[in-house]
C-alpha positions as CSV (number, residue, x, y, z in Angstrom):
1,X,0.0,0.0,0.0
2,X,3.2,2.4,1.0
3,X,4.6,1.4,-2.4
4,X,1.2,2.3,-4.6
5,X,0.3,5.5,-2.7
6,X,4.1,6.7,-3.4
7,X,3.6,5.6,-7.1
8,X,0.5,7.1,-7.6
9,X,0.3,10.6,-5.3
10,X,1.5,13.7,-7.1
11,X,1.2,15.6,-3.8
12,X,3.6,16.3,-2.0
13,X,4.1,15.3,1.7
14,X,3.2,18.4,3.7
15,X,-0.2,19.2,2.1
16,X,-1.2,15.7,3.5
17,X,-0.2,17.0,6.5
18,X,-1.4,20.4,6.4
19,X,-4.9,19.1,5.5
20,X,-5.8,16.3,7.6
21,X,-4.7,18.9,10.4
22,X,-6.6,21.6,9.3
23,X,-10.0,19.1,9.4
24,X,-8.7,17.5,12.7
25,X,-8.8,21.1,14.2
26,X,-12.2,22.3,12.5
27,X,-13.8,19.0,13.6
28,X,-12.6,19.4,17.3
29,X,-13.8,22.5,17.9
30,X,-17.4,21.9,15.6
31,X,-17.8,19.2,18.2
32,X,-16.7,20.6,21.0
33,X,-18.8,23.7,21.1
34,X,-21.7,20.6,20.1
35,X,-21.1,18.9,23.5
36,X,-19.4,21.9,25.1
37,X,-16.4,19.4,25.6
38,X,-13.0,20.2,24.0
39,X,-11.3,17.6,25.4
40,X,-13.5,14.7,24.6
41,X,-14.3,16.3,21.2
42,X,-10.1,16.3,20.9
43,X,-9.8,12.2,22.1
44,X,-12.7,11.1,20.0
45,X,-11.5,12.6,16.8
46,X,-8.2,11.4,17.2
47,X,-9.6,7.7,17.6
48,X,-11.7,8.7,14.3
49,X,-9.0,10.5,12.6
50,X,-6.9,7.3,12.5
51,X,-10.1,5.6,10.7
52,X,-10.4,8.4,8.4
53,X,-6.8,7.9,7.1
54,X,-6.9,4.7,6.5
55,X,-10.4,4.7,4.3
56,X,-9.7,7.3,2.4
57,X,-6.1,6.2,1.5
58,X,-7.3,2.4,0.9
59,X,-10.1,4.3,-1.5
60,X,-8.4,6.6,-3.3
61,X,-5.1,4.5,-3.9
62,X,-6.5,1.7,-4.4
63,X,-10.3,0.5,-4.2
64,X,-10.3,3.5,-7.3
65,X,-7.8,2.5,-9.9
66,X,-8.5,-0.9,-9.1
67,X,-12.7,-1.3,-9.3
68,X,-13.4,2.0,-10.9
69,X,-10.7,2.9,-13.2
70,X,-11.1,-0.7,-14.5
71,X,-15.2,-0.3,-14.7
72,X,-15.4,-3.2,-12.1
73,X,-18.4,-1.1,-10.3
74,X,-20.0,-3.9,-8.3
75,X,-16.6,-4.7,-6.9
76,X,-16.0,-1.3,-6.1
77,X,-19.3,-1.0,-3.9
78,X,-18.4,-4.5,-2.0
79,X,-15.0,-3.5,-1.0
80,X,-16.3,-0.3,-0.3
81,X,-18.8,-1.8,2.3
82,X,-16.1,-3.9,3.6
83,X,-14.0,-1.1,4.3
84,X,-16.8,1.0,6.0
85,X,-17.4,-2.3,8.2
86,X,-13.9,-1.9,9.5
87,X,-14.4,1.7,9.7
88,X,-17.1,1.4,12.0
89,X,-15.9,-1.1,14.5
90,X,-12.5,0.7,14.5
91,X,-14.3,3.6,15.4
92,X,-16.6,1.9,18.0
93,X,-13.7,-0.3,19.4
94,X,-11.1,2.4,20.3
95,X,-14.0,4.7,21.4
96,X,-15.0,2.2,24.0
97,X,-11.2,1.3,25.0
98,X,-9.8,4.9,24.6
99,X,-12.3,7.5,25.2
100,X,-16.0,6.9,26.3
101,X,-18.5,3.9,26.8
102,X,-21.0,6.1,25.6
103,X,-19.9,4.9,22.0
104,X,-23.1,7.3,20.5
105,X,-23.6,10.6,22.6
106,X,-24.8,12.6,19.9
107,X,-28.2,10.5,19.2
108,X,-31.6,11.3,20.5
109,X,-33.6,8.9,21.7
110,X,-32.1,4.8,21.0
111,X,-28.3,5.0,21.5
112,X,-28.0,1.4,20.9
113,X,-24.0,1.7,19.1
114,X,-23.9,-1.8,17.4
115,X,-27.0,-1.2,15.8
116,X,-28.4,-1.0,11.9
117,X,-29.4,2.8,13.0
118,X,-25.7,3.8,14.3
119,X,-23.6,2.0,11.0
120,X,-26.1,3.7,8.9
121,X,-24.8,7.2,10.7
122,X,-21.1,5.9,11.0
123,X,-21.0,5.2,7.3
124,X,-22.8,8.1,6.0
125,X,-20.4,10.4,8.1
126,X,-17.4,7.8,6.7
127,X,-18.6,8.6,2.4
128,X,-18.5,11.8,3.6
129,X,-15.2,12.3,3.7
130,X,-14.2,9.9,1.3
131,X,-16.0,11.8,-0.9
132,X,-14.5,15.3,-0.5
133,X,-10.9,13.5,0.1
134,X,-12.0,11.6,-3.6
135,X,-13.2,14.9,-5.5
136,X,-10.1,16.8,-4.3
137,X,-7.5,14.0,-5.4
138,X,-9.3,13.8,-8.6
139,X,-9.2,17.5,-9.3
140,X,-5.3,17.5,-8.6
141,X,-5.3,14.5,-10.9
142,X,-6.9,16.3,-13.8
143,X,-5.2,19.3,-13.3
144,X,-1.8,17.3,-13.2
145,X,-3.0,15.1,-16.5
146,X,-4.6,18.5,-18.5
147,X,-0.9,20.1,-17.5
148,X,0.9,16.9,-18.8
149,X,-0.9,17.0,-21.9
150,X,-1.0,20.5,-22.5
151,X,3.2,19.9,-22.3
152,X,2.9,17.0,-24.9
153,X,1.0,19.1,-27.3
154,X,3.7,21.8,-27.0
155,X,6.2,19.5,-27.5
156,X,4.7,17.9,-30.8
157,X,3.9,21.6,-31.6
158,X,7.4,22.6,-30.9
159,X,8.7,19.3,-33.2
160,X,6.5,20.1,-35.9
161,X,7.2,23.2,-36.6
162,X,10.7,21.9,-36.3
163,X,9.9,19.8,-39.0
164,X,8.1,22.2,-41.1
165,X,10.9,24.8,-40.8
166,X,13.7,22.3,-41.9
167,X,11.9,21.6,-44.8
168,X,12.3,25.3,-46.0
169,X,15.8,24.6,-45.7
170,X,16.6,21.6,-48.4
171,X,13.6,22.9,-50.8
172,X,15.2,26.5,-50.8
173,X,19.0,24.9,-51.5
174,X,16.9,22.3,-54.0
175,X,16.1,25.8,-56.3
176,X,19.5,27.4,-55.5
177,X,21.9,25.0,-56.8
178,X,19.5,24.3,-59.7
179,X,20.5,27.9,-60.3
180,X,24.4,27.1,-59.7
181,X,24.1,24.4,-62.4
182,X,22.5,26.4,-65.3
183,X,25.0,29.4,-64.0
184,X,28.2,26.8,-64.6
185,X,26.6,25.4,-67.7
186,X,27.0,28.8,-69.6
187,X,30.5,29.0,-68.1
188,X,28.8,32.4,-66.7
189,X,31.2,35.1,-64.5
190,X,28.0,35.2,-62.2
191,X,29.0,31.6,-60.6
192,X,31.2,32.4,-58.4
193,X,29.4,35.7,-57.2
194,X,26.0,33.7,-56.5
195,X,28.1,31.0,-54.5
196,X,29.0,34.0,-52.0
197,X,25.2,35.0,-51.9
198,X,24.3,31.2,-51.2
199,X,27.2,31.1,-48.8
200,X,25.8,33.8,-46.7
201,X,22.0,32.7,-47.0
202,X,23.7,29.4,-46.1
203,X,25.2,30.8,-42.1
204,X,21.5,32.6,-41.7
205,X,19.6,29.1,-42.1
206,X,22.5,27.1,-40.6
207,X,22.7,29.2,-37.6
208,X,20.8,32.2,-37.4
209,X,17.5,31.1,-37.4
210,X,17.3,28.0,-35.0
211,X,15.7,30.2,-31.8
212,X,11.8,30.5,-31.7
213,X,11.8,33.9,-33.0
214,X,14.0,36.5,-35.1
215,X,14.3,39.8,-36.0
216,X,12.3,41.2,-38.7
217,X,15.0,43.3,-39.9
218,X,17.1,40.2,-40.3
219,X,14.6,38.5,-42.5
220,X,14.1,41.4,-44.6
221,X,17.9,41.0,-44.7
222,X,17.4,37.4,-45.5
223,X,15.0,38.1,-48.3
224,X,16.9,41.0,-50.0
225,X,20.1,38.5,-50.1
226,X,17.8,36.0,-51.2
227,X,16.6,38.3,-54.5
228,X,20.1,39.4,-54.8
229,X,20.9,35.4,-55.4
230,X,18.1,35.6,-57.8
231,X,18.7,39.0,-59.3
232,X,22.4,37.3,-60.3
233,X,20.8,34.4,-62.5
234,X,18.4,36.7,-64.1
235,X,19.9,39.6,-64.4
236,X,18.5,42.7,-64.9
237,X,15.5,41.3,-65.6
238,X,14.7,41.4,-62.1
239,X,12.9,45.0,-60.3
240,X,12.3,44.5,-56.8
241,X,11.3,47.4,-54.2
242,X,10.8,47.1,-50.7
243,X,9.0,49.2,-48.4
244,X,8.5,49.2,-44.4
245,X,5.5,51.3,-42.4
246,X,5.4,51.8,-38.8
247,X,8.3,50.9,-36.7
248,X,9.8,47.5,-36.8
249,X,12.4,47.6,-34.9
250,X,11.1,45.6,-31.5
251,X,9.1,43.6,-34.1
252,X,10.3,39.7,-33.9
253,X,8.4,37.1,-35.9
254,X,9.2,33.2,-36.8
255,X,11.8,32.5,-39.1
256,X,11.7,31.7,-42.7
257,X,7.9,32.3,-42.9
258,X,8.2,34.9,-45.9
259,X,10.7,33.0,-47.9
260,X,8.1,31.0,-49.8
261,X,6.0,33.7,-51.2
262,X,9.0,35.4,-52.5
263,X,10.7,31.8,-54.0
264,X,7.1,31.9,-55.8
265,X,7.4,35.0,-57.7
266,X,10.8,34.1,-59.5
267,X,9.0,30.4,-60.0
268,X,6.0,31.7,-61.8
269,X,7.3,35.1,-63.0
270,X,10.5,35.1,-64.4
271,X,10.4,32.1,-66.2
272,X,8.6,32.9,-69.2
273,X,8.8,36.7,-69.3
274,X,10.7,38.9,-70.2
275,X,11.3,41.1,-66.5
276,X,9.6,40.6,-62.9
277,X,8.8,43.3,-60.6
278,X,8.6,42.8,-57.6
279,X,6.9,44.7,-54.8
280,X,7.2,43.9,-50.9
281,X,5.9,45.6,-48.4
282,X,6.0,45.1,-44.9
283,X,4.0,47.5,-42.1
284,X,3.5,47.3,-38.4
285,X,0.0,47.7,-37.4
286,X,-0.4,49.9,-34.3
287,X,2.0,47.5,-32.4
288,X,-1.0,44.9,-32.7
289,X,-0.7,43.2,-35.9
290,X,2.6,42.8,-38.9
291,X,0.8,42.8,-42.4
292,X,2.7,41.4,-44.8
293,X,2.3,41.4,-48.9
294,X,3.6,40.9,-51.9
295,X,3.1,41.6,-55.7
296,X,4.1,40.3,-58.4
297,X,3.7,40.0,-62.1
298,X,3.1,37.1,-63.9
299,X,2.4,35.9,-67.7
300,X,-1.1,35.4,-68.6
301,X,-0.9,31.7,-70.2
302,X,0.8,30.3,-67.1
303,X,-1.7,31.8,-65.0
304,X,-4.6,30.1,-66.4
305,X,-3.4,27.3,-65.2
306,X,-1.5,27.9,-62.0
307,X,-2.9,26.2,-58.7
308,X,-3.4,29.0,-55.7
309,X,-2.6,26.7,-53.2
310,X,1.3,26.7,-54.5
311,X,3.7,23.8,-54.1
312,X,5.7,22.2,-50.7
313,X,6.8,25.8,-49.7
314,X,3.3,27.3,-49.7
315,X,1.5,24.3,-48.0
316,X,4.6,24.7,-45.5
317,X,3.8,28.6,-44.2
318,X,-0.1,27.4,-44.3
319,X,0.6,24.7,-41.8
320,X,2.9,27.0,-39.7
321,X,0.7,29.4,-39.5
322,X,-1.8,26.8,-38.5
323,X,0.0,25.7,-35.9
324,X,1.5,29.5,-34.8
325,X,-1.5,31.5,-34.7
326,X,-4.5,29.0,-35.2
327,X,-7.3,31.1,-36.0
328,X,-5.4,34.7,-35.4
329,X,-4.0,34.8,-38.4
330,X,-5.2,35.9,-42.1
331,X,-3.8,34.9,-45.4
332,X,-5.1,35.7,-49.2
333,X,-3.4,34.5,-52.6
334,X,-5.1,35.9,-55.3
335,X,-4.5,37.2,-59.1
336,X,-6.0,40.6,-60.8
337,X,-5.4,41.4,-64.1
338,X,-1.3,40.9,-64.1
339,X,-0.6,40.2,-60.6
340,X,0.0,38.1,-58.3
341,X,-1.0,38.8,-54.8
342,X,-0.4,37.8,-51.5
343,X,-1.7,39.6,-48.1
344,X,-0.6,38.2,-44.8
345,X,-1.8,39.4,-41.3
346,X,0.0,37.8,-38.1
347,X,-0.2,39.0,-34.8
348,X,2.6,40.8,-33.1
349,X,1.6,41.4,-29.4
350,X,0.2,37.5,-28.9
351,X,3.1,35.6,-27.9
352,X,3.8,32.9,-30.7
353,X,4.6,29.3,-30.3
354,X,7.9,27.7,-30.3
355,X,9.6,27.0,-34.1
């Protein structure tokens, strides 16, 4: 029994302690000021408190996972009994020996102790406090399991987004040296340039981005060397412009969100057409909420048959932003005329989840 109440109570020691003497004390002075007695109210309680530990105990640590937990229900009520018979001649017994002979004082009327009438009042008083030691074991217990849980979900949160982020990482490299390869095919002086772009793109993802949240400057930093890579395999093809409202620089948000939507302008722009432009804007919303957008042009015959819901990278940021902001968040891909659009609200002063 020593062994299973260990195993099984996630309270510590001294709230036992604190407890039982807390309801020790009320009860001696409720009963004393009953029979204006302190001293037999003290004695008496103190042959009843001894009962009181040991039913509650044998109930909560074990007549419950064993009977109930298990849905053995008639069990449960039959040890039960059994456990208030012991109860009540305990209590009867060492009242006799220890304190009064007067086993029933409180009765009006037949004070016959070993009688249908006194178990009946023995065993109500007994569920009684079984019952309020029960309900506040198994509100620690559920507050203990909802904590326990709440801790798994943020660790599966915490290794997804893990997961999704590291994905960024070989998908963006994927496109990069596909870049490198047509570069060195045409034997072109850009080559070596773009290797010193990917080189420093390379330390940010490699070591710069592994906390839970960055800098937005940084990533702005991240994305300008990022269409700098891009603006060395196309040339001057490329037209990008930037442009920050508000004040950003407090403003932290998860890394490599914003990648993907600027990876898809050079994947469905700049392809097929003769130049891309580019248009990024970033503003701080009252301190409350970053929007985020970009615009970009795109040739018509490509469009027709373009899918919204983009490739890996774009079902990535959707899922992370699932998981980051669940329903906080707003995101729109759309095209008008000759653009390409994406709007992107996340919330600044919400603290996010772990990346």
């Amino acid at each position: 029994m020593i062994r299973q109440f260990a195993k099984q109570n996630p309270i510590p020691l001294r709230y036992h302690v604190i407890f039982w003497t807390v309801y020790f004390t009320f009860n001696v002075f409720r009963w004393g000021s009953f029979f204006d007695d302190y001293l037999y109210a003290f004695k008496s309680n103190l042959v009843e408190f001894s009962m009181h530990l040991f039913s509650c105990y044998t109930t909560v640590f074990y007549l419950i996972p064993k009977f109930v937990l298990t849905k053995k229900y008639l069990q449960f009520v039959l040890a039960l009994f059994m456990v208030l018979v012991v109860v009540y001649f305990g209590i009867v017994g060492l009242n006799y020996l220890f304190v009064t002979h007067e086993i029933w004082p409180e009765a009006n009327g037949i004070r016959n102790p070993l009688s249908i009438y006194h178990f009946a009042a023995v065993a109500i008083g007994e569920i009684y406090v079984i019952a309020f030691v029960s309900a506040i074991k198994i509100s620690i217990d559920w507050i203990n399991e909802k904590r326990k849980n709440d801790r798994l979900s943020k660790m599966q949160l915490h290794t997804e987004l893990n997961f999704l982020k590291s994905q960024i990482q070989p998908h963006f490299y994927f496109n990069t040296l596909n870049s490198l390869y047509a570069l060195t095919l045409e034997k072109s002086d850009a080559a070596p340039n773009l290797v010193l772009k990917l080189s420093d793109i390379m330390q940010y993802v490699l070591y710069d981005v592994r906390t839970t949240n960055i800098k937005l400057f940084d990533e702005i930093k991240y994305i300008q060397n990022y269409i700098d890579l891009e603006r060395i395999r196309f040339g001057e093809r490329v037209k990008a412009d930037s442009f920050i409202s508000g004040d950003i620089e407090e403003v932290t948000v998860p890394p490599l969100l914003f990648l993907p939507f600027i990876e898809n302008c050079f994947k469905h722009g700049a392809r097929h057409q003769r130049d891309i432009d580019i248009s990024i804007f970033f503003k701080n919303e009252n301190n409350h909420t970053l929007y985020f957008s970009v615009v970009n042009t795109y040739v018509e015959s490509e469009a027709e048959t373009f899918d919204l819901r983009g490739g890996i990278g774009i079902s990535n940021v959707r899922r992370r932003l699932d998981l980051l902001f669940q329903d906080r968040y707003s995101l729109d891909i759309f095209k008008k005329k000759s653009k390409f659009k994406v709007r992107l609200r996340i919330p600044l002063q919400n603290k996010v989840a772990e990346a």
